[in-house]
Structure formats: structure tokens, C-alpha cells
C-alpha positions in Angstrom: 35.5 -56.6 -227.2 39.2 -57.6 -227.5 38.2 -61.1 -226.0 35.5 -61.5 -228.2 38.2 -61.1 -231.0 41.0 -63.0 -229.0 38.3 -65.7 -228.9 37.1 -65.7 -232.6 40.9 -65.2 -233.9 42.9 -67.5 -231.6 40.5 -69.8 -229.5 41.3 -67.8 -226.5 39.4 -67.2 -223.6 40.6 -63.7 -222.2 38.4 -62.2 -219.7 35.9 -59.8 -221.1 35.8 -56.2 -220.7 32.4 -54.6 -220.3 31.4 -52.9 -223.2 30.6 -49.1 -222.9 27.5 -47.9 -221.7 26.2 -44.4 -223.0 25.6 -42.5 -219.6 22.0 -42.5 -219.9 21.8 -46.1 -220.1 20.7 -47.7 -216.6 23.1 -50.0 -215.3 22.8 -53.5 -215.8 20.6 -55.8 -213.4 23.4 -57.5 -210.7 23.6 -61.0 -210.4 21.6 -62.6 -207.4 24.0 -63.2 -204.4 24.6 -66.8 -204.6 27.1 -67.6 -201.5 26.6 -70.8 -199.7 25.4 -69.2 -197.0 23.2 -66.9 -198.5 21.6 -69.3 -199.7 21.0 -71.8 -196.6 20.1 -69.1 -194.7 17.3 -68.2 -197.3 16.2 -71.6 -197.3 16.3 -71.8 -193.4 13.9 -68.5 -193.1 11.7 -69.6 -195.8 11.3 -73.2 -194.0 10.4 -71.5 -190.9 8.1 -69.0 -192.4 6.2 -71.7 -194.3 6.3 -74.3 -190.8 4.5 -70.9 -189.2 2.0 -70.5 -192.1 1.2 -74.1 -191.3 0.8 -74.0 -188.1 -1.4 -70.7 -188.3 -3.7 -72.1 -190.4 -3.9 -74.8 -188.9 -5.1 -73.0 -185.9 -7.4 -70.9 -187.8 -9.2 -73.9 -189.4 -9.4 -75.3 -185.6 -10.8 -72.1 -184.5 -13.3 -71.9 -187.8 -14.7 -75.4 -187.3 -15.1 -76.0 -183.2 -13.4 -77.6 -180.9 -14.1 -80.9 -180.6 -10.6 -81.9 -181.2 -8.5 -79.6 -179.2 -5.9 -82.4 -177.1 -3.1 -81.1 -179.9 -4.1 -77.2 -179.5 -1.7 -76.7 -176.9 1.7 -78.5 -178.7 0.4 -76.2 -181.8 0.4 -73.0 -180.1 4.2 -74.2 -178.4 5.7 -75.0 -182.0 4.0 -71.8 -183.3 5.4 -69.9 -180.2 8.9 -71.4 -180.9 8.4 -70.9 -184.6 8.3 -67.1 -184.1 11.6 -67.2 -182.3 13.9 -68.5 -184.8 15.2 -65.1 -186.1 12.7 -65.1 -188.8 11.1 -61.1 -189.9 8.8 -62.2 -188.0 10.2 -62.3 -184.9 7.6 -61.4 -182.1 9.0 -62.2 -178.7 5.7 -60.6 -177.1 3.7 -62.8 -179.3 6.0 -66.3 -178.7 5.1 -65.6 -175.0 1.2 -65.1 -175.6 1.3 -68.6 -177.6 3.3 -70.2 -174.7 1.1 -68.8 -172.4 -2.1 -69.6 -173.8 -0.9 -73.0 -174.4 -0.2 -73.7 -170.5 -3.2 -72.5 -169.9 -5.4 -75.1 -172.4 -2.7 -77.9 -171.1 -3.9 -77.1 -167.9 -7.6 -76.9 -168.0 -7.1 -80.4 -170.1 -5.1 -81.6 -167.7 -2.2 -82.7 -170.1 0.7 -82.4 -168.1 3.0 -83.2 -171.0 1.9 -80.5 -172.6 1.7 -78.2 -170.1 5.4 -79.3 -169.2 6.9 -78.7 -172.4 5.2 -75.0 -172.8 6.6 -74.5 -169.3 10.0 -75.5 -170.9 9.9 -73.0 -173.6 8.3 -70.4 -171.3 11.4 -70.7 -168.8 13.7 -70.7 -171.7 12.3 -67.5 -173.0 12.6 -65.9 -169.5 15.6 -67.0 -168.6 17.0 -65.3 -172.0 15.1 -62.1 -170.8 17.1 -62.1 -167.7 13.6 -63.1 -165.7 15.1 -66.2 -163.9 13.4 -66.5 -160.7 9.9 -66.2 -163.0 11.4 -69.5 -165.1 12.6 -71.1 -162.2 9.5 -70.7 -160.7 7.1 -72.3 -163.8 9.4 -75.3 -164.1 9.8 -75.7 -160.2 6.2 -76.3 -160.2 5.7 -78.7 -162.9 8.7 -80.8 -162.0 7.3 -80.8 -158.7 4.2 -82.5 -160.3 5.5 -84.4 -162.5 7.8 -86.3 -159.6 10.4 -88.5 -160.3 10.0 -89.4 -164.0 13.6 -89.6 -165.3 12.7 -91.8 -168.4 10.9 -89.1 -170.0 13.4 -86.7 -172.1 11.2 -83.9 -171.8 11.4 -83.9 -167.9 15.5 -84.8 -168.0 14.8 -81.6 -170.0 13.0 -79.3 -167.3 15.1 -80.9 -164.3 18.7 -80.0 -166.6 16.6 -76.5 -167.0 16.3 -76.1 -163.8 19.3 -76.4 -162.4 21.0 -74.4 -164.5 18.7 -71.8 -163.4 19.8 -72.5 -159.8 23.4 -72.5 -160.6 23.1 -69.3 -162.0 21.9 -67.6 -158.8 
């Protein structure tokens, strides 16, 4: 009130006072929380939740239609896998491992050992965070192992680096 009048009398901007409520007056909605990293971090979950819709129905359709197409099944099921491990609500640790697992498997019986090394990767990674090295160490042991000396490829610099720090830790 007396910056409303400060303003109209003088030109001043004073800060304002809140006008007085009656006590059976509900309060008034608050402001959304608008700090930078609010923010980012909403847009960071929302992201992730919509890449996991994506990838979901995706894998629905593929399931719906047949599977005459399935070489990419596997890399789906990793990035849905790793997708549900980003500290989203929907953080299933139990059902990241089912996706990498069932992954492996379809890598395997395609034989696609790129695929089937990568879901290893992510496999070992979750294991090793659940404190089950010698389970990790023992997934990407055996796909290095097949894989042989293939130090151009990222992925396998990626499983080798893996793997040593899971020996180092021992």
C-alpha cells in the first residue's frame, strides 16, 4: 500500500508490503522454484524419461510387429538398461540388470560380439557398483578374452581399462 502511493506520488519504487489477508482467505499460490539448477535438473530427468519412453516403445512396436529386424534389439535393451540408471523416479536397478542381461543373451545367440561386449560393459559396471567384482570381472574377462587384441576399438580400450581396475581393486 504505502509503495503503491510512494510510486503514484513520487515515482518511487519502494518495496511492496503484502496486503492483508482476512484469516479465512487461503494463502496465495507460491511462485514455481526457478533456481538454475532446479531447473537443469528438471530438464535432465524429463530428457531421460522421454529417451526411456522412446526406447520402450520402440521395443514394444518391435515386439508387436515380429522379428525380422532384431540386429539393433540388443543395443536397445543396453541404452534402456542404462536409461533406467540415471537417477530418474524410475530408477529400477533390478530391472537395468534384466535389460542387460537379456541383451547379452540376444547378442549372443546373434553372435554380435560388439554388442554383446558393450552389455557386458554395463553389466560389470553395475556389479562392480554393487560390490559383486569377481562376477564383473568375470563377464568382461570372458569377452575380452574373445575379442583378442583389438586396441583400435574404444569400446574394448573400454572393457580392458574396466578390467583392470577391477583387478587392482582386489
Amino acid at each position: 500500500m504505502v509503495g503503491g502511493i510512494a510510486r503514484a506520488t513520487f515515482g518511487l519504487d519502494l518495496p511492496s508490503e503484502p496486503e492483508p489477508r482476512l484469516p479465512s482467505e487461503p494463502e496465495p499460490p507460491r511462485r514455481p522454484d526457478t533456481r538454475p539448477w532446479y531447473k537443469k535438473l528438471a530438464e535432465t530427468i524429463a530428457a531421460i524419461l522421454a529417451a526411456l519412453l522412446f526406447v520402450s516403445a520402440f521395443l514394444a512396436a518391435y515386439a508387436a510387429v515380429g522379428r525380422h529386424e532384431e540386429w539393433y534389439v540388443p543395443e536397445l535393451l543396453r541404452l534402456k538398461g542404462e536409461l533406467m540408471l540415471k537417477g530418474t523416479p524410475h530408477r529400477s536397478v533390478s530391472s537395468a540388470e534384466q535389460c542387460f542381461s537379456d541383451a547379452r543373451q540376444l547378442a549372443r545367440q546373434q553372435g554380435a560380439l560388439f554388442w554383446e561386449l558393450r552389455n557386458a560393459v554395463s553389466l560389470a559396471r553395475l556389479w562392480a557398483a554393487q560390490d559383486r567384482k569377481a562376477e564383473a570381472r568375470q563377464i568382461i574377462a570372458h569377452v575380452c578374452k574373445t575379442l583378442g587384441d583389438s586396441p583400435q576399438i574404444a569400446d574394448v580400450r573400454e572393457a580392458r581399462a574396466l578390467l583392470d581396475g577391477l583387478d587392482a581393486k582386489e
